[in-house]
C-alpha positions in Angstrom: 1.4 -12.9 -19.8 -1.9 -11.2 -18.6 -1.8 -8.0 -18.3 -4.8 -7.2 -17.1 -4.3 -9.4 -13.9 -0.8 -7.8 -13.8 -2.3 -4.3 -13.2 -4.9 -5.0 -11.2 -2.9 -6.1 -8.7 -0.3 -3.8 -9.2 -3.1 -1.0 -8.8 -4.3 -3.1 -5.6 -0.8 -3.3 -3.6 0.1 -0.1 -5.1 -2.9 1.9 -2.9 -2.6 -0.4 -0.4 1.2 0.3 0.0 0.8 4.1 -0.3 -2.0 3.6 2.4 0.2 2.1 4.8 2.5 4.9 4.3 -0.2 7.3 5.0 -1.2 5.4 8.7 -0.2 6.6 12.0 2.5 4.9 13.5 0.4 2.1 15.4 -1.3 1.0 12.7 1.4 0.9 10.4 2.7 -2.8 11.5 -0.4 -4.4 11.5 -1.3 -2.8 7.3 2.0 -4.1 6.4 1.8 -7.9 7.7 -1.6 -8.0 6.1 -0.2 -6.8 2.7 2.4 -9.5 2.9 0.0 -11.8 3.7 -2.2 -10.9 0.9 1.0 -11.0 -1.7 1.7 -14.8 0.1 -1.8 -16.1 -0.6 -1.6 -14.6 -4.3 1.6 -16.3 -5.0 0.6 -19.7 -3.3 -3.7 -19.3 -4.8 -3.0 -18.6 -8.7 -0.2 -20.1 -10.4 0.8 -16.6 -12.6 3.9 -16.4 -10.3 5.8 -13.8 -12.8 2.9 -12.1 -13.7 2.7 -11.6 -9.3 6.5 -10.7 -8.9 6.0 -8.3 -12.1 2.8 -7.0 -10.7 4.5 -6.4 -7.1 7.6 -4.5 -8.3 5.3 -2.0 -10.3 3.7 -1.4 -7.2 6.9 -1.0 -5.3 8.1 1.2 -7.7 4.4 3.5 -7.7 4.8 3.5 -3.7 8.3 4.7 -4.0 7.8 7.1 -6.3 4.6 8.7 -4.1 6.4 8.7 -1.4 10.1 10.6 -3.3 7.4 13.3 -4.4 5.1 13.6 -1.9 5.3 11.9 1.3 8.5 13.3 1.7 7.6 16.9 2.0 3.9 16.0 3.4 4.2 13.1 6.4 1.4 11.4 7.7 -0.2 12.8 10.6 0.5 12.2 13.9 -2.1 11.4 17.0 -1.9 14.8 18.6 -2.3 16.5 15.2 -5.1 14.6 14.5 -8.7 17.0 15.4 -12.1 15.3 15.9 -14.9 17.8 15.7 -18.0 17.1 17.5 -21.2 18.7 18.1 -19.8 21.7 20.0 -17.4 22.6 17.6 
């Protein structure tokens, strides 16, 4: 097994998984079908098909984990919350 290539894509889907959780709402759909996507052209590109499923659960686990201990207590901000300052602020 490669376990280099195993945690670099675990470290890839992991932010991008704890990204998606971080999103508004809206954009929430669209991150998650092109995570998918990106696992789907891994698994059919490169042949290391345990070294993928290994590398996925890792970051399932990570995105999990971020979200028991911190997304939790801290949710992602919503679109009225949200404050753009600008010259005249």
């Amino acid at each position: 097994m490669d376990s280099g290539y195993i945690a670099a894509v675990a470290l890839l889907f992991s932010i991008m998984l704890i990204a998606t959780q971080r999103m508004i709402e809206k954009r929430r759909k669209i991150m998650r079908i092109f995570v998918i996507a990106l696992a789907v052209l891994l698994m059919i590109r490169y042949t290391l098909h345990l070294e993928n499923l290994i590398a996925y659960a890792i970051a399932l686990v990570v995105s999990f984990l971020f979200w028991l201990f911190i997304g939790r207590y801290n949710p992602a901000p919503t679109d009225d919350t949200i404050k753009v300052y600008g010259l005249d602020d």
